[in-house]
N, C-alpha and C positions, 0 to 999 in steps of 0.2 A: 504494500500500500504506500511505504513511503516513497518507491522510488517511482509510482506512478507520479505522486504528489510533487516531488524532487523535476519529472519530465514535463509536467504540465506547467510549473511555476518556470522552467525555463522556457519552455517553447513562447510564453506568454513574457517572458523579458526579451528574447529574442524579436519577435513581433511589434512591440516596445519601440526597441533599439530602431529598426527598420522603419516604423511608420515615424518617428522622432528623425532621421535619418532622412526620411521623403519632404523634412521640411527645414532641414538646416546643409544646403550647397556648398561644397567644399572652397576651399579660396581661388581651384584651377576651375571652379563652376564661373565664378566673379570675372576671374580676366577673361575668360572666353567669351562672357554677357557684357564687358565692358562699355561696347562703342550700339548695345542695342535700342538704347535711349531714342540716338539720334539717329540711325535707322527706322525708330518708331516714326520718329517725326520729318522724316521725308516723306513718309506714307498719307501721314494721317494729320490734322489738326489741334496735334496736343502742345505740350511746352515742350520745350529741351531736354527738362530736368524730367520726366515725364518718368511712371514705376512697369512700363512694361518693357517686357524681355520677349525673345523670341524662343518657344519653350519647342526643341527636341521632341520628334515621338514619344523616346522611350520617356523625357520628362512628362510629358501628356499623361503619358500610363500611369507614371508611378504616383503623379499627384491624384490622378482619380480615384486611384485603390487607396492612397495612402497619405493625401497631402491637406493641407488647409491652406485655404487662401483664394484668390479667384482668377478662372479661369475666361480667356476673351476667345472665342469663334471670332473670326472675320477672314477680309479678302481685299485689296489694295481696290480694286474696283468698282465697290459696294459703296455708293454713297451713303445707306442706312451706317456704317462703320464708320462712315466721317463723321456723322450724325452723333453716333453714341459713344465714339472712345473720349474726346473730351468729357463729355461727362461723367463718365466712368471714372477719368483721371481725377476729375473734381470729386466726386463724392471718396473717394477711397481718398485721397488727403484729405478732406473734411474728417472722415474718418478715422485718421491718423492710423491706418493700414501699415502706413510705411515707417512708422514704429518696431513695428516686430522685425526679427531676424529671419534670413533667409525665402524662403520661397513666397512663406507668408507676407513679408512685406515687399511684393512684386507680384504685379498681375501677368502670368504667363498666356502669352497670345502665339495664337497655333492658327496658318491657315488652311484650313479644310478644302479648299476649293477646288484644286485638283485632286486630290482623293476620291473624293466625290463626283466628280467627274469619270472618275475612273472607275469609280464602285468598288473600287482594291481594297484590300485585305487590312490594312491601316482603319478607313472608311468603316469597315464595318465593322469592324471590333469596337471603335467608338460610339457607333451606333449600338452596339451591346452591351457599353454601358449606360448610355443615355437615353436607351429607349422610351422609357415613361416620362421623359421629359422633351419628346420630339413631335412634331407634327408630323401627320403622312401627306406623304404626295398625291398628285392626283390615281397612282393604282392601289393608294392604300398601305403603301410601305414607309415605316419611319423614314424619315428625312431629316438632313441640319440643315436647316437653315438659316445665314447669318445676315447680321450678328447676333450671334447668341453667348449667353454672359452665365456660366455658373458658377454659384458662390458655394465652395468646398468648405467640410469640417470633417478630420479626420478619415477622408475619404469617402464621406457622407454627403450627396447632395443635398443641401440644405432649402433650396433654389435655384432657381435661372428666369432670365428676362430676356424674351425674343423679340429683336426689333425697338421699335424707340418708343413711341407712343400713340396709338391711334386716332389722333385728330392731325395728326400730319401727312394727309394725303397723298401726297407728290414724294415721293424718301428723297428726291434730289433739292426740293427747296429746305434750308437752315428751318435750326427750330427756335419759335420765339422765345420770350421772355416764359412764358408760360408753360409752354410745354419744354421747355428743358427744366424748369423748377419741379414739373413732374417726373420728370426721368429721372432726376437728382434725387428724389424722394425715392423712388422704387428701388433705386440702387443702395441707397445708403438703410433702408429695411433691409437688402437683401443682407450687407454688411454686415447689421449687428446680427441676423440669424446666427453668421458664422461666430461672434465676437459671444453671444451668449451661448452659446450649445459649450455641452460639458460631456461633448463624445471622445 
């Protein structure tokens, strides 16, 4: 009995170690995400100083099963993403997100859009994990479509937000005063989900 006791209390530090591990990036993780800042910001409409990184497949994976913090869908060509990564940047420093250490405080942004394209094998695994949180296509099969924003806790989807906000008609015209103060709102909820959850 004890050494069941002895295997189960390890497996369960081991587990631990690892999910603790999925959300503190080694210092060679730092200089390789160095310059992704302003890589962000050739894309997209944020600041310089801006908290997204360009996160790796396998980073993808490992934050879904394993990681806290939030995750950005998009694609350089999706005016709904120019739309939403500012605000996204705004509410998560309102937040003070970028507080915490490591992955958590960084929004890793992955883009989908050839995968998906391609329906490959990447694609779908994502889609298996995020299926109850996807809309289907017109034949009835989950689909990402972006920008889509989940906010992780412990490998927990806590939430996600598709798109910007539905009085903005047209994705290619800016969002006014008003519908960005609601974007800003639904994000910075999604936020604290992750900031209260004691998973």
């Amino acid at each position: 009995m004890k050494k069941i006791i002895t295997l189960l209390l390890s497996l369960i530090l081991i587990l631990g170690l690892y999910a603790c591990a999925a959300d503190v990036p080694s210092h060679d993780w730092f200089a390789a995400h160095a310059n992704d800042a302003a890589r962000f910001a050739e894309l997209y409409p944020v600041t310089e100083d801006n908290p997204f990184v360009f996160a790796s497949y396998s980073e993808l994976i490992t934050h879904l099963q394993y990681g806290t913090g939030v995750i950005a869908f998009g694609f350089p060509d999706c005016p709904r993403c120019k739309n939403a990564f500012p605000v996204l940047e705004k509410a998560f420093y309102e937040m003070n997100m970028d507080q915490h250490a490591g992955f958590r405080g960084r929004i890793l942004y992955y883009d989908m859009y050839d995968d998906r394209e391609e329906n490959n094998e990447r694609y779908q695994t994502v889609v298996d994990y995020l299926e109850e949180f996807l809309r289907t296509d017109d034949s009835g099969n989950p689909r990402l479509y972006m920008p889509d924003i989940y906010f992780i806790a412990s490998g927990t989807v806590m939430g996600n937000h598709l798109d910007t906000v539905e009085s903005l008609t047209n994705p290619r015209d800016p969002l006014n005063d008003e519908q960005e103060a609601e974007l800003l709102n639904i994000y910075k909820a999604l936020i604290q989900e992750v900031e209260d959850c004691d998973c």
